[in-house]
mmCIF file as gemmi writes it, N, C-alpha and C atoms, coordinates in Angstrom:
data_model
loop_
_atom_site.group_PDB
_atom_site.id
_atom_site.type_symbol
_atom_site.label_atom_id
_atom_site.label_alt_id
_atom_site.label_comp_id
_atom_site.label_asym_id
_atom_site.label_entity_id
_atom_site.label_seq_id
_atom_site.pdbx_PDB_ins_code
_atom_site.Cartn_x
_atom_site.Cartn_y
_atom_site.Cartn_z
_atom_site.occupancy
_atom_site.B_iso_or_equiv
_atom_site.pdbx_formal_charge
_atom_site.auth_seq_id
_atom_site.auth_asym_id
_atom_site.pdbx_PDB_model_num
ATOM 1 N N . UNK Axp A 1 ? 0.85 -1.179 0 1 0 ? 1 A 1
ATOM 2 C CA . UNK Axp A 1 ? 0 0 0 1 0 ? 1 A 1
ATOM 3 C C . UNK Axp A 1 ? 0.892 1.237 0 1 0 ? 1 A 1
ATOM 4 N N . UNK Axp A 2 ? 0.735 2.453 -0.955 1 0 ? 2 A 1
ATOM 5 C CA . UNK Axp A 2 ? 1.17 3.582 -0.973 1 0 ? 2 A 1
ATOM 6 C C . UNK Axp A 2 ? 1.368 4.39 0.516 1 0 ? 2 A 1
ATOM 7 N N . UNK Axp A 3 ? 2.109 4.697 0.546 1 0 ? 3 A 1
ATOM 8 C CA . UNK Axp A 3 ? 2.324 5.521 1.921 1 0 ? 3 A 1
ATOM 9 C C . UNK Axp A 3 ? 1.802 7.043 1.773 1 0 ? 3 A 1
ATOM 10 N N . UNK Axp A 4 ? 1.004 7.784 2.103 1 0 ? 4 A 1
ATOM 11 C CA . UNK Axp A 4 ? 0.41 9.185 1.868 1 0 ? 4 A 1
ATOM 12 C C . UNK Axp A 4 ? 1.687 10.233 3.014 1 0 ? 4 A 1
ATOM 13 N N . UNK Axp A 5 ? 1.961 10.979 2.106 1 0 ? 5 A 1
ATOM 14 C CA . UNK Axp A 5 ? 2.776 12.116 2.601 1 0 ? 5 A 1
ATOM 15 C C . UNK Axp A 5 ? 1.883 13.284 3.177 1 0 ? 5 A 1
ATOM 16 N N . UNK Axp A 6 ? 1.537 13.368 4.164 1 0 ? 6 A 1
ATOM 17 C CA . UNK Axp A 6 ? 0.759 14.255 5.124 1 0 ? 6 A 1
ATOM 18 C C . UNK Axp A 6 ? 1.927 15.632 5.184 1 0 ? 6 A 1
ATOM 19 N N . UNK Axp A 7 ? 3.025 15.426 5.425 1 0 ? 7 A 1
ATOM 20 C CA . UNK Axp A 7 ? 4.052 16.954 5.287 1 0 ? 7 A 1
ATOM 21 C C . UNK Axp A 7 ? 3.517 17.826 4.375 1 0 ? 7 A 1
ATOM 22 N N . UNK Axp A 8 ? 3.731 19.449 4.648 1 0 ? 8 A 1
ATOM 23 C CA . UNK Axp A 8 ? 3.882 20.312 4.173 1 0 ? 8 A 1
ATOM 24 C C . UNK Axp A 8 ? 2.24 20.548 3.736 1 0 ? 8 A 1
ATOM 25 N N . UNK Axp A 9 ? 2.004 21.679 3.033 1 0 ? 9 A 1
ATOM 26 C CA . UNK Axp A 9 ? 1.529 22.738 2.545 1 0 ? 9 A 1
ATOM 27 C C . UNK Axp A 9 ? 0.695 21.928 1.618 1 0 ? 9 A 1
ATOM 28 N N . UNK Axp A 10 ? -0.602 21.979 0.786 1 0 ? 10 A 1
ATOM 29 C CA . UNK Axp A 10 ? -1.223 21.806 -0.18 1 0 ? 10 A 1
ATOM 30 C C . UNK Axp A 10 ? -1.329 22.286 -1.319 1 0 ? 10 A 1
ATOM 31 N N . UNK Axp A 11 ? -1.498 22.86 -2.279 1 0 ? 11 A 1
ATOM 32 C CA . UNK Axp A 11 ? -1.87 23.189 -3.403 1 0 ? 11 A 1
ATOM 33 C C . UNK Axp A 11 ? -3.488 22.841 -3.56 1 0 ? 11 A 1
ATOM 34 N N . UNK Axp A 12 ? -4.122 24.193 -4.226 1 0 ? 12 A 1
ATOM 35 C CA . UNK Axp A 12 ? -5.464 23.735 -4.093 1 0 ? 12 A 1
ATOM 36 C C . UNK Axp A 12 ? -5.574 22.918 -5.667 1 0 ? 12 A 1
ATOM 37 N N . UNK Axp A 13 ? -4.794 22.674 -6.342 1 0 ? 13 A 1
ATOM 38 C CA . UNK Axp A 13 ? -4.562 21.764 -7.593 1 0 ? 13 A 1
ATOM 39 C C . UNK Axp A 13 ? -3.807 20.505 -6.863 1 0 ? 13 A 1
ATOM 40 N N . UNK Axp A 14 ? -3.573 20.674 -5.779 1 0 ? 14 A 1
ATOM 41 C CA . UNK Axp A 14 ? -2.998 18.847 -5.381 1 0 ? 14 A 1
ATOM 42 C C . UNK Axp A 14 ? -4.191 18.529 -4.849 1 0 ? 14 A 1
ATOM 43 N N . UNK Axp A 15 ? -4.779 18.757 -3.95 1 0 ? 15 A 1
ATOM 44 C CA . UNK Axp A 15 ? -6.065 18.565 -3.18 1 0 ? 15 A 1
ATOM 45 C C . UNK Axp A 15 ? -7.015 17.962 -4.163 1 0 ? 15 A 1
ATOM 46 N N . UNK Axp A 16 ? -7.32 19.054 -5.184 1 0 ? 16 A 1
ATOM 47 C CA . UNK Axp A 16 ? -8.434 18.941 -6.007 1 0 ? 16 A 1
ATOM 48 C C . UNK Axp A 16 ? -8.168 17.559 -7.14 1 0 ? 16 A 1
ATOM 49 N N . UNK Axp A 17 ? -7.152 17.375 -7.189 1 0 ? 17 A 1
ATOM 50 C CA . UNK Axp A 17 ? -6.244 15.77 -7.619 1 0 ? 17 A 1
ATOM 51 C C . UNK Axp A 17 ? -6.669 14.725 -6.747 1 0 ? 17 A 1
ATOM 52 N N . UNK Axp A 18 ? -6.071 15.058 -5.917 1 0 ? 18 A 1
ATOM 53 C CA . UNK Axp A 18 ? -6.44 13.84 -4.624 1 0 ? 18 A 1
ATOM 54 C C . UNK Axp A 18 ? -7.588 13.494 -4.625 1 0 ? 18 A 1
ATOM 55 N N . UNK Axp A 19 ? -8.561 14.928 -4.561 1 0 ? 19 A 1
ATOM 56 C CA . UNK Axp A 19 ? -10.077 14.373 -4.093 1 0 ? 19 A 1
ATOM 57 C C . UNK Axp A 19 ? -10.83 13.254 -5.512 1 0 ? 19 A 1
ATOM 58 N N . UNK Axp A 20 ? -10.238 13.811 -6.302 1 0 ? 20 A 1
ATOM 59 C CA . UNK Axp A 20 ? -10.794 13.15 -7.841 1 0 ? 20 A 1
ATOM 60 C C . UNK Axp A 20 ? -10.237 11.607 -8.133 1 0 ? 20 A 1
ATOM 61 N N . UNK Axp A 21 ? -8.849 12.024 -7.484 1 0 ? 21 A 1
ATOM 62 C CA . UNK Axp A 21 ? -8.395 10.448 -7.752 1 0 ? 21 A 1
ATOM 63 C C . UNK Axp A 21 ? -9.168 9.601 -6.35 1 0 ? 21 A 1
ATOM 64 N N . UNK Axp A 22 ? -9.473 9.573 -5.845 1 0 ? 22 A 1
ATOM 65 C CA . UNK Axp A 22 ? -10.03 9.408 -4.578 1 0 ? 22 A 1
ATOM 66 C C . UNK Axp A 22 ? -11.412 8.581 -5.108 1 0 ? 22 A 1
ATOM 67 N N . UNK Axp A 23 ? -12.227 10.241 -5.569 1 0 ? 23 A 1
ATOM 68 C CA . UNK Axp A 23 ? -13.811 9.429 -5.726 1 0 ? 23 A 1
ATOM 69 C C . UNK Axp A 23 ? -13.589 8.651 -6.436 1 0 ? 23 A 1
ATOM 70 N N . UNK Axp A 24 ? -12.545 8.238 -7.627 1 0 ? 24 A 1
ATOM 71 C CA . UNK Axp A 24 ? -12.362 7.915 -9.268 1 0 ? 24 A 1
ATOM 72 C C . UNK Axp A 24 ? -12.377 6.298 -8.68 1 0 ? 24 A 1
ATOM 73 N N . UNK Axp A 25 ? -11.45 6.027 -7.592 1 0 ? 25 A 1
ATOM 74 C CA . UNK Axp A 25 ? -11.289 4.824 -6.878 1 0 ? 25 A 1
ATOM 75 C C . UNK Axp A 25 ? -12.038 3.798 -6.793 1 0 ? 25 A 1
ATOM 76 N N . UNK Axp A 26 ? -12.921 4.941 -5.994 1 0 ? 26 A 1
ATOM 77 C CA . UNK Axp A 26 ? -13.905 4.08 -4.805 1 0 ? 26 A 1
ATOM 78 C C . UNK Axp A 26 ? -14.981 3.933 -5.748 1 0 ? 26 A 1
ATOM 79 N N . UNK Axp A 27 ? -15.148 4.724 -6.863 1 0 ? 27 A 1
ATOM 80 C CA . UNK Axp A 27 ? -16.168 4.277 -7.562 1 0 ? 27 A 1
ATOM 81 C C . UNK Axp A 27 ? -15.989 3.522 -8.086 1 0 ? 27 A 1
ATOM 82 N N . UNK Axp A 28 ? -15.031 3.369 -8.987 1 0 ? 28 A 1
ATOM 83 C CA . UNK Axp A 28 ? -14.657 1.767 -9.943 1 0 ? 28 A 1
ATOM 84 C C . UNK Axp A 28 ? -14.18 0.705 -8.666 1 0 ? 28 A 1
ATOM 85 N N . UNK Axp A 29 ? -14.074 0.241 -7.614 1 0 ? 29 A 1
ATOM 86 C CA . UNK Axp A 29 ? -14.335 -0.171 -6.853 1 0 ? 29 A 1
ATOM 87 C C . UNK Axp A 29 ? -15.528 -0.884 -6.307 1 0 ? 29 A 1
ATOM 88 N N . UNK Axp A 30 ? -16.295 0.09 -6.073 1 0 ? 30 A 1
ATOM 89 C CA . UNK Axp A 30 ? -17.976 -0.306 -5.433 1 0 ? 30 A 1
ATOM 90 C C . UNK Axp A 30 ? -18.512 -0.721 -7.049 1 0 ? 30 A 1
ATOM 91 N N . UNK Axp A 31 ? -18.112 -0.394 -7.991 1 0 ? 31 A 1
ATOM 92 C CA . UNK Axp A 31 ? -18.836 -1.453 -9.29 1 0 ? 31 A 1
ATOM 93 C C . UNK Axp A 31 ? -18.169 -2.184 -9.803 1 0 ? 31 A 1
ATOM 94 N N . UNK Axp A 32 ? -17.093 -2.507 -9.288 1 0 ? 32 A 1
ATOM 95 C CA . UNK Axp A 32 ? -16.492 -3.58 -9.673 1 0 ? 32 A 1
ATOM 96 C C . UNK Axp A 32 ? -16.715 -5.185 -8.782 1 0 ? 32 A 1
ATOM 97 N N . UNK Axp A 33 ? -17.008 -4.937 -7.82 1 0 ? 33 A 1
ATOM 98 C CA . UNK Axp A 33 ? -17.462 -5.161 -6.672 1 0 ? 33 A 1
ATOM 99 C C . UNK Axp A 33 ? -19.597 -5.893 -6.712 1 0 ? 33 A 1
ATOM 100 N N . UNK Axp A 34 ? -19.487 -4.919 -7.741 1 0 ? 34 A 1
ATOM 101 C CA . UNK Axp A 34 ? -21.044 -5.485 -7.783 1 0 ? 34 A 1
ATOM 102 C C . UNK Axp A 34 ? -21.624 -4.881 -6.644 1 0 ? 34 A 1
ATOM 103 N N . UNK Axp A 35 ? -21.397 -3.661 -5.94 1 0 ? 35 A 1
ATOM 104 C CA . UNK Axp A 35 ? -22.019 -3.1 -4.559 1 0 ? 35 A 1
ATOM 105 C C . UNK Axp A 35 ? -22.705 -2.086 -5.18 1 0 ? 35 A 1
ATOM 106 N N . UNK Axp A 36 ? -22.593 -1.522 -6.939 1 0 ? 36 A 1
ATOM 107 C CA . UNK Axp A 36 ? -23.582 -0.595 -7.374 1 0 ? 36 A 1
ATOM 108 C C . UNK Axp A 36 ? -23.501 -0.705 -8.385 1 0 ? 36 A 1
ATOM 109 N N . UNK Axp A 37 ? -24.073 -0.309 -9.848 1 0 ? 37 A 1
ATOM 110 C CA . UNK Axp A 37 ? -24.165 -0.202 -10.759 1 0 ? 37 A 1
ATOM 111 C C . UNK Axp A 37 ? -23.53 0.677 -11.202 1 0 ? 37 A 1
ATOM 112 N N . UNK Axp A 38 ? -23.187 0.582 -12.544 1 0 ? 38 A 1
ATOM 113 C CA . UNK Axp A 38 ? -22.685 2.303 -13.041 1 0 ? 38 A 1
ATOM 114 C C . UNK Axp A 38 ? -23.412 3.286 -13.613 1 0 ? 38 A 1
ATOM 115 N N . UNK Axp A 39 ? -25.155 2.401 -13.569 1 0 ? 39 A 1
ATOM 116 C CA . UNK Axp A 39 ? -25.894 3.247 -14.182 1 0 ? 39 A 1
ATOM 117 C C . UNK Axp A 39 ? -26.506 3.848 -12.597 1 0 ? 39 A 1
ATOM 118 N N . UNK Axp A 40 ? -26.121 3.279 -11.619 1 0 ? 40 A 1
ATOM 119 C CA . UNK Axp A 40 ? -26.669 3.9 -10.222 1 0 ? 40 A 1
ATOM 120 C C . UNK Axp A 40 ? -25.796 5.188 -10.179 1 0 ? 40 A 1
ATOM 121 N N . UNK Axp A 41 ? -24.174 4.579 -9.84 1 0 ? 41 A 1
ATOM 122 C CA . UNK Axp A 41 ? -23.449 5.616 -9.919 1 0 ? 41 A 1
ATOM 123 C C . UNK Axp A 41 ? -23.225 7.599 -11.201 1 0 ? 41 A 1
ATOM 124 N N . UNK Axp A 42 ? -24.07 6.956 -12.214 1 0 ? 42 A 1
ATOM 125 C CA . UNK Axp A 42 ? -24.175 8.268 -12.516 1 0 ? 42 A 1
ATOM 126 C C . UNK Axp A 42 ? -25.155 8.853 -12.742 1 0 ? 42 A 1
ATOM 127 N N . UNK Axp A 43 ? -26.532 8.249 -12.423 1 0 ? 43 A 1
ATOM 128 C CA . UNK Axp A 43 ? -28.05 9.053 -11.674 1 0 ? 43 A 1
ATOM 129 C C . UNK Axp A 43 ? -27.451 9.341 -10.468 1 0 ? 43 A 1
ATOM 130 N N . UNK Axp A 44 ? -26.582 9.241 -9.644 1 0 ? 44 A 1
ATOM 131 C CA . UNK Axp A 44 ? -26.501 9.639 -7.942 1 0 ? 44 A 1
ATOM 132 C C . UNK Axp A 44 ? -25.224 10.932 -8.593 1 0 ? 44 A 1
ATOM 133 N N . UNK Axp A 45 ? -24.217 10.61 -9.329 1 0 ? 45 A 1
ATOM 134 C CA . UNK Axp A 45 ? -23.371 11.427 -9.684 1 0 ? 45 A 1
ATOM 135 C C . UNK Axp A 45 ? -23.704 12.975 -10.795 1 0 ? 45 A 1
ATOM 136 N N . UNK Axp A 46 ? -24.903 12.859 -11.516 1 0 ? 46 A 1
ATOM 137 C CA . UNK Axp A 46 ? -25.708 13.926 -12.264 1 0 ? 46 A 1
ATOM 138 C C . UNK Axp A 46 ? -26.36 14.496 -11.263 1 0 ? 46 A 1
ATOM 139 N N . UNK Axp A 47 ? -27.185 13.713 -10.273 1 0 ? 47 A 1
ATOM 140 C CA . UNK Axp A 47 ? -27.984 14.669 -9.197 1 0 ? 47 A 1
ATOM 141 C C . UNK Axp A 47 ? -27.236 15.387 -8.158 1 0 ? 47 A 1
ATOM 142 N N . UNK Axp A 48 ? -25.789 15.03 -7.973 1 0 ? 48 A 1
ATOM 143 C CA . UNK Axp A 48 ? -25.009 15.951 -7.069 1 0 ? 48 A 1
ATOM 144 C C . UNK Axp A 48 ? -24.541 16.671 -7.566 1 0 ? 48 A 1
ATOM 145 N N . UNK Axp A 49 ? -23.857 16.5 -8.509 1 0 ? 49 A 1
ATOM 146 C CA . UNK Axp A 49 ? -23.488 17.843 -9.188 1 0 ? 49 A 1
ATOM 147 C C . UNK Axp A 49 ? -24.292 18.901 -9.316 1 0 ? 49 A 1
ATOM 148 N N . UNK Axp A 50 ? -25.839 18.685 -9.787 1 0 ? 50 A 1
ATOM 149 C CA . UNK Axp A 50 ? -26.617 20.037 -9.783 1 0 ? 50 A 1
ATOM 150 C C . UNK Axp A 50 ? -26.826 20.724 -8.665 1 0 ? 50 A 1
ATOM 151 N N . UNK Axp A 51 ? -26.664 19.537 -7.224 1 0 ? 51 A 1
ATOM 152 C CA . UNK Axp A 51 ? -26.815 20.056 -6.193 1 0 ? 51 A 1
ATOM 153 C C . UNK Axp A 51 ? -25.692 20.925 -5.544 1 0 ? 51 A 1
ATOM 154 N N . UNK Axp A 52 ? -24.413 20.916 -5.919 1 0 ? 52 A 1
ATOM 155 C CA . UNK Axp A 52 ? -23.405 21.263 -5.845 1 0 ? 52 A 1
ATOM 156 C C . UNK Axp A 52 ? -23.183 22.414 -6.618 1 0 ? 52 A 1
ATOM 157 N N . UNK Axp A 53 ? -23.288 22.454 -8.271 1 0 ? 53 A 1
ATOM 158 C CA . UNK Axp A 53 ? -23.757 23.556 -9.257 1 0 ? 53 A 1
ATOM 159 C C . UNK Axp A 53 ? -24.416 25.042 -7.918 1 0 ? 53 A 1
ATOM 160 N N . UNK Axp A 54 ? -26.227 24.495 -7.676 1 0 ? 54 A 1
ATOM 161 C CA . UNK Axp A 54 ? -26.55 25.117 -7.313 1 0 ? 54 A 1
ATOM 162 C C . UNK Axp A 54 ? -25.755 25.769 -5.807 1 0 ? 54 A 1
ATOM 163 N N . UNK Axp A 55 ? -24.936 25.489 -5.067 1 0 ? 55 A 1
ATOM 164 C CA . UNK Axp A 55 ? -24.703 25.529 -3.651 1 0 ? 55 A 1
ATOM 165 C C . UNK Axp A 55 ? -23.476 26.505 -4.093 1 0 ? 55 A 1
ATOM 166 N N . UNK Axp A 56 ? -22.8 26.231 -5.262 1 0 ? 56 A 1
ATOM 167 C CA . UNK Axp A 56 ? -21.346 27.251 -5.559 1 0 ? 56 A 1
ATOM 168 C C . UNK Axp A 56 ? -22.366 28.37 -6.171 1 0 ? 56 A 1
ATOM 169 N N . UNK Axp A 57 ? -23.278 28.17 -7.091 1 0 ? 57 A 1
ATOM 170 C CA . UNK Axp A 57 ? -23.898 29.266 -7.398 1 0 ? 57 A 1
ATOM 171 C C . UNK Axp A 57 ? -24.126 30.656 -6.046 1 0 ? 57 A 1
ATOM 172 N N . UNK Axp A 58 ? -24.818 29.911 -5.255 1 0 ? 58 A 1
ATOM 173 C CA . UNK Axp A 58 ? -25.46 30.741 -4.042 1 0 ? 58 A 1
ATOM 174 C C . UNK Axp A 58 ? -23.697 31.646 -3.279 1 0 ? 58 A 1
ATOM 175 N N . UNK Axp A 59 ? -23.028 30.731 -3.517 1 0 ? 59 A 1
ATOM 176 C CA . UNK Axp A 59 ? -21.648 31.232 -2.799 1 0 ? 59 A 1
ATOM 177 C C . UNK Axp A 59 ? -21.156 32.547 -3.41 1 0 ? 59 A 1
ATOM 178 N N . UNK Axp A 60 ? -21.047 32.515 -5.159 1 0 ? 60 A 1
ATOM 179 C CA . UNK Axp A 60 ? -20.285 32.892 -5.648 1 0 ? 60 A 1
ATOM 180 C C . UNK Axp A 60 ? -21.002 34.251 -5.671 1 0 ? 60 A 1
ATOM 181 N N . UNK Axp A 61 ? -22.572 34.322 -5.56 1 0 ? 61 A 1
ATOM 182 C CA . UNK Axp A 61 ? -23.492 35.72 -5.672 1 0 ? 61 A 1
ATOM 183 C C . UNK Axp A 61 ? -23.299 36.376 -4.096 1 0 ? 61 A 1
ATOM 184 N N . UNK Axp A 62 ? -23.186 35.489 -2.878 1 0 ? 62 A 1
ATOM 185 C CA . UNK Axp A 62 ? -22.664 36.412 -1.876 1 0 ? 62 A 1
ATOM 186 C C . UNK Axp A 62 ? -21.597 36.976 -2.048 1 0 ? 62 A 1
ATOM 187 N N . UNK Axp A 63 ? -20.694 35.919 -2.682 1 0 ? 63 A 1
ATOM 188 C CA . UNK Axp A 63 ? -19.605 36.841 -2.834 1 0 ? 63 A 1
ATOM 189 C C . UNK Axp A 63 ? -19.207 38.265 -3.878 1 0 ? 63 A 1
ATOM 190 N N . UNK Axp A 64 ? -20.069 38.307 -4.876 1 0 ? 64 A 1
ATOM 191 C CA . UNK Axp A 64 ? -20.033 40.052 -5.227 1 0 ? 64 A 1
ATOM 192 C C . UNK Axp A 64 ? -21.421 40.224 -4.532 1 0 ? 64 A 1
């Protein structure tokens, strides 16, 4: 197993890597696995995103 380097500082382009390689994982994982479908995984993955869409929307109008 890979050893994760917790030292130092982030990059919000390392993070945003990590988190992607991360979900990218666990999803081909849980359907490989037979624990979901891939047609589950992207009706659950289209409906968060809009929910997410909408939630940066609301952020980005407080913010100007």
């Amino acid at each position: 197993m890979a050893a994760w380097d917790l030292e130092g500082d982030f990059t919000l382009d390392e993070l945003t890597v990590s988190t992607l390689a991360t979900a990218d994982a666990l999803a081909k994982l849980l359907i490989k696995k037979g624990i979901i479908t891939q047609e589950e995984f992207i009706v659950q993955l289209f409906g968060d995103r809009n929910k997410y869409r909408g939630m940066l929307q609301k952020l980005r109008a407080k913010a100007n």
